[in-house]
C-alpha positions as CSV (number, residue, x, y, z in Angstrom):
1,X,26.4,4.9,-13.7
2,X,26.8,3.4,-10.2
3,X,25.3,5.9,-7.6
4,X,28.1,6.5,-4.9
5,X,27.2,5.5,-1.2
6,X,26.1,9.0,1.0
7,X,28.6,10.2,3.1
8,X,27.7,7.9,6.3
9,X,28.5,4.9,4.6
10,X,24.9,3.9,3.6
11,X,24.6,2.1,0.1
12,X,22.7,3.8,-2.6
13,X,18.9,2.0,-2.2
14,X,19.4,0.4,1.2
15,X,16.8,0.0,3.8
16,X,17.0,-1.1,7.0
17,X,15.0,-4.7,8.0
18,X,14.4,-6.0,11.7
19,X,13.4,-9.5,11.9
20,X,12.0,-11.5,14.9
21,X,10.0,-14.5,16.0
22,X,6.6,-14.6,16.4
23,X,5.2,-15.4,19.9
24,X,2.8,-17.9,19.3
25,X,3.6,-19.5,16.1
26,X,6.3,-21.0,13.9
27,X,7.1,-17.8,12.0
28,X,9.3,-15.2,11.5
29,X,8.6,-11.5,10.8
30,X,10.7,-9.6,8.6
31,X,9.9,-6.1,8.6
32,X,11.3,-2.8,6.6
33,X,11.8,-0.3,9.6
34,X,13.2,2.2,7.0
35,X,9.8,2.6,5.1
36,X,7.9,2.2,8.1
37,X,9.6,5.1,10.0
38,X,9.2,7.3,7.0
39,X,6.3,9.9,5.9
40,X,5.2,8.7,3.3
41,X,1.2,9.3,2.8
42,X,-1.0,8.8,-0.2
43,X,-1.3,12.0,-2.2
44,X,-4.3,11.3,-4.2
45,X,-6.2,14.1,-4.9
46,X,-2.7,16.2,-4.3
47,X,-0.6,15.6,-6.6
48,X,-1.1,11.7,-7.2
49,X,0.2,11.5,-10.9
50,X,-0.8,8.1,-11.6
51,X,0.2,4.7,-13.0
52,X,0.0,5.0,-16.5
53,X,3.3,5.2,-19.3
54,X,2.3,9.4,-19.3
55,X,1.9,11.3,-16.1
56,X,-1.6,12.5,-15.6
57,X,-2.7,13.8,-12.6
58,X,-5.6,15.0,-14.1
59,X,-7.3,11.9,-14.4
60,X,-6.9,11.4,-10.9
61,X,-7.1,7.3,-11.5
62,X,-3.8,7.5,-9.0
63,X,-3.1,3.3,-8.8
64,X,-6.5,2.5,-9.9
65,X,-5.6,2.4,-13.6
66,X,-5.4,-1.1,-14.6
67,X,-8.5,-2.5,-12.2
68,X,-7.7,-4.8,-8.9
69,X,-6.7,-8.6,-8.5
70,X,-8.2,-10.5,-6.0
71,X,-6.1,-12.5,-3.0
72,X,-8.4,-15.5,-3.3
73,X,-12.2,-16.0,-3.4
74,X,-12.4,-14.9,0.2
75,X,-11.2,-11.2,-1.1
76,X,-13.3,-11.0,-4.1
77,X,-16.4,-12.6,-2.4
78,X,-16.4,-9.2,0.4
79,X,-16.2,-7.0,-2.4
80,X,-19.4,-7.8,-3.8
81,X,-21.1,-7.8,-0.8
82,X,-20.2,-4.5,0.0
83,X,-20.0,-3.7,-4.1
84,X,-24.6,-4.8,-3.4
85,X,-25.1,-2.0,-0.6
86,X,-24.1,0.9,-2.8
87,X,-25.7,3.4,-4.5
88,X,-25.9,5.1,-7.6
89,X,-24.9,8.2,-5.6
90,X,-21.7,7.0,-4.0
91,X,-21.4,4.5,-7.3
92,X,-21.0,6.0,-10.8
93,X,-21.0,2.9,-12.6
94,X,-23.5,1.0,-10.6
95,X,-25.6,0.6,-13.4
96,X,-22.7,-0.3,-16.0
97,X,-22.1,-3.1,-13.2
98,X,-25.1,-4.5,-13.0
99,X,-25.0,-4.6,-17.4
100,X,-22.5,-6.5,-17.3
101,X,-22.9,-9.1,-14.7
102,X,-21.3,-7.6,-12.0
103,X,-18.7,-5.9,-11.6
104,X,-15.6,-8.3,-11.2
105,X,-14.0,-10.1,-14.0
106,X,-13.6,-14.0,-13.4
107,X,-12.0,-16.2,-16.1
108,X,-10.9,-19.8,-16.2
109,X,-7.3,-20.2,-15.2
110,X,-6.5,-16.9,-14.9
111,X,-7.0,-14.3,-11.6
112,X,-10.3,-12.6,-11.0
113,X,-9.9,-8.6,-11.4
114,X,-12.3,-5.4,-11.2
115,X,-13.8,-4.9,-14.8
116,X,-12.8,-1.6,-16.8
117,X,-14.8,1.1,-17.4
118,X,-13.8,3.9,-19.8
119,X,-9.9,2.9,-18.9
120,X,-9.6,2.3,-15.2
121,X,-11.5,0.5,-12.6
122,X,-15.2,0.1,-12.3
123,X,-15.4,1.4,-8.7
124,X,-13.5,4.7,-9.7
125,X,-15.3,7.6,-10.1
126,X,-14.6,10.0,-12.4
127,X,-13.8,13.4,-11.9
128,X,-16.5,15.8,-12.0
129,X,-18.9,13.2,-10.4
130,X,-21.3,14.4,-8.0
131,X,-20.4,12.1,-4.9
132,X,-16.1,13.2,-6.4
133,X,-13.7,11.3,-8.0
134,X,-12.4,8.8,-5.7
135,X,-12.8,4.8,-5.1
136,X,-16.5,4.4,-4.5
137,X,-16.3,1.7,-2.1
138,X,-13.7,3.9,-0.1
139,X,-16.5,6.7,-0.1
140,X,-19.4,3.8,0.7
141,X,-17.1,3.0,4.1
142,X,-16.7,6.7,5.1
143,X,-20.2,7.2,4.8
144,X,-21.0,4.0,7.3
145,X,-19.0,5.1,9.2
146,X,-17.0,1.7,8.8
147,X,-13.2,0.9,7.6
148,X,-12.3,0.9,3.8
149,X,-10.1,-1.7,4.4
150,X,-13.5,-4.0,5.3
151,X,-15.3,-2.9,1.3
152,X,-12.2,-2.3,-0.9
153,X,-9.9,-5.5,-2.5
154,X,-6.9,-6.6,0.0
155,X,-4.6,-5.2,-2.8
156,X,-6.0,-1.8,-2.8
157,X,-6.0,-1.1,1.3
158,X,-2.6,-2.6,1.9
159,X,-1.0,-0.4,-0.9
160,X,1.8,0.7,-0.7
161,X,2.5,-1.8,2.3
162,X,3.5,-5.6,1.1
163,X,3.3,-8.8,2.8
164,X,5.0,-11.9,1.5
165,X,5.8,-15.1,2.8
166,X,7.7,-18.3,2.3
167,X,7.6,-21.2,3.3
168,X,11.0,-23.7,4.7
169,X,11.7,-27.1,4.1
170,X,11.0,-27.6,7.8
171,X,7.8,-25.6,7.2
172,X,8.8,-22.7,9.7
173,X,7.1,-19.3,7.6
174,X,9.2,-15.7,7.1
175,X,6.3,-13.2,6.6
176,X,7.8,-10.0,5.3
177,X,6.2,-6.5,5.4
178,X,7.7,-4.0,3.2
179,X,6.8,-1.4,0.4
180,X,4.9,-2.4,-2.8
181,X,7.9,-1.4,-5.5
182,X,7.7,-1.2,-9.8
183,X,9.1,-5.1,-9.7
184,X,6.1,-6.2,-7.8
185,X,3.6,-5.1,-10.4
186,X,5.3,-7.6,-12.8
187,X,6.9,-6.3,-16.3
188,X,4.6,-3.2,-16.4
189,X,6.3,-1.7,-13.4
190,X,9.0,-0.3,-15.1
191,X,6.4,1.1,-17.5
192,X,5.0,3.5,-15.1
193,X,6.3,7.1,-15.6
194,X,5.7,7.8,-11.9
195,X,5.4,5.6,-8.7
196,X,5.0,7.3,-5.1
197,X,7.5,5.5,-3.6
198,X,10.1,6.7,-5.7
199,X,9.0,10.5,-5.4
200,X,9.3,12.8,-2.7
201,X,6.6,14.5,-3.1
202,X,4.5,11.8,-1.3
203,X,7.0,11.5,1.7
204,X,5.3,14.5,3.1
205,X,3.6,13.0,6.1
206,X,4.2,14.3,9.7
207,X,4.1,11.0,11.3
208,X,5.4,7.7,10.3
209,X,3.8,5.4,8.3
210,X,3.7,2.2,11.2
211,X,1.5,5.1,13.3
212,X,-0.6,6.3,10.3
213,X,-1.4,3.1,8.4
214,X,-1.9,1.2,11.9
215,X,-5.3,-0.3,11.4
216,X,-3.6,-1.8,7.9
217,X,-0.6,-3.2,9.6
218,X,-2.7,-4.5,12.4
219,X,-5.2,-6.5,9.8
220,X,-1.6,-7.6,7.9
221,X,0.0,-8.6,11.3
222,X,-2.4,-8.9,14.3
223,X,-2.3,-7.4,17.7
224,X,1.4,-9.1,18.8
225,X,3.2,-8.4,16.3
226,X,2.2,-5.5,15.2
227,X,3.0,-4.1,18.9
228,X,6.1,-5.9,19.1
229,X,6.9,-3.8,16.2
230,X,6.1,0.0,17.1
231,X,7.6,-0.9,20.7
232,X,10.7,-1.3,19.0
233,X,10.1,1.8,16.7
234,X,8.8,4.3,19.6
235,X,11.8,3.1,21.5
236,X,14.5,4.0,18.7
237,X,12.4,7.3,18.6
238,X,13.2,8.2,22.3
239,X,16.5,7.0,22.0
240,X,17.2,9.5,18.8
241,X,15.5,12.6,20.5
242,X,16.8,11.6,23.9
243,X,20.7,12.5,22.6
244,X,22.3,14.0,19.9
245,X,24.2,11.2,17.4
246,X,27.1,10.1,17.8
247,X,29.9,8.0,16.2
248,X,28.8,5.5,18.5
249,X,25.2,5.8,18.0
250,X,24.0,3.6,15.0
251,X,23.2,5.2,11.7
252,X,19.3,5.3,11.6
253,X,19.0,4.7,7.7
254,X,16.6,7.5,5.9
255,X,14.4,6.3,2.9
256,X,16.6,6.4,-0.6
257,X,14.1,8.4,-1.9
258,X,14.2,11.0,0.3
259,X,17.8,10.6,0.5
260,X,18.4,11.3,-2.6
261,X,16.4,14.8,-3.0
């Protein structure tokens, strides 16, 4: 059944994109404001329920289920250096790793991943683990005081954010930064029996996500654009506390999932 549009007018599903021209190159950001301004925040731990076809939250695997592909050489290539500096305190399968030859997967003609362990990714500890359950090379960073984002796969930090890019005929680039959705994880998407982005329960946050997961947007976008960005954001902030809406004032679009709970 077609879901109705709310009572503003705003299609079932619709976000809200701002686009504009990078200052010092031939490209064009596209960006979804409507996740961006949300609250969403990763609930692992607290009430993650995973990525498998069954909810279990008990596992506490949250998107770490199936193991991580790699961007490029570049990606995988950092994440055995930092995978070589762990220990078998911060690492639970450390010595299953080393077993088996390391612990990503590379085969010819198809993309290098994480290796299982037990059904999920090598660098996950389990529950009950002394170090705690968690991403290994997330804990590794905390402890050196240094940023996941610099140990774990370029998949694992940026999620839930997405960048994509095309490319014209005239060679000018549109880099998009969105949300990671079911459709982006291929056919098995729609397999999962619960995704974060879909649920409110993980749209609990306090701030919005461009202020929270700045350090990712600023590694996905660099300094410019990334300001050029919440400038526009913190503006349409003040502007929306600065005076109660109006029919004149345009309809700042709320996130469909939250929208619809």
């Amino acid at each position: 059944m077609r879901r109705p549009p709310s009572p503003n007018g705003v299609p079932a599903g619709a976000h809200e994109w701002v686009s504009f021209d990078d200052p010092d190159e031939e490209r064009t950001w596209l960006v979804d404001v409507t996740f961006l301004e949300s609250g969403w925040e990763c609930i692992y731990g607290r009430g993650c329920r995973g990525v498998l076809t069954e909810e279990a939250p008990e596992l506490e695997e949250g998107c770490c289920s199936y193991g991580a592909h790699f961007t490029g050489e570049e990606d995988a290539r950092r994440v055995e250096a930092a995978a070589e500096g762990l220990t078998s305190e911060q690492w639970q399968f450390r010595e299953v790793a080393r077993q088996r030859g390391g612990p990503l997967r590379r085969r010819n003609g198809r993309a290098t991943t994480t290796r299982l362990v037990e059904g999920a990714c090598i660098f996950l500890n389990r529950p009950g683990y002394p170090s705690g359950a968690g991403c290994a090379l997330h804990l590794a960073a905390l402890q050196a005081g240094s940023r996941p984002l610099a140990f774990k796969p370029d998949v694992c930090w940026q999620l839930p954010l997405r960048r994509d890019e095309s490319v014209g005929p005239d060679g000018h680039v549109t880099t998009s930064i969105g949300e990671w959705r079911r459709r982006h994880w291929g056919v098995g998407g729609a397999d999962f029996a619960w995704w974060c982005t879909e649920s409110p329960d993980a749209f609990i946050g306090r701030e919005p996500v461009y202020r929270t997961m700045r350090e990712e947007l600023l590694e996905m976008m660099g300094e410019k654009a990334y300001r050029l960005v919440t400038d526009y954001l913190e503006a349409r902030r003040r502007l929306a506390q600065a005076r109660p809406r109006s029919a004149a004032q345009p309809v700042r679009v709320a996130h469909p999932t939250v929208r619809n709970h």
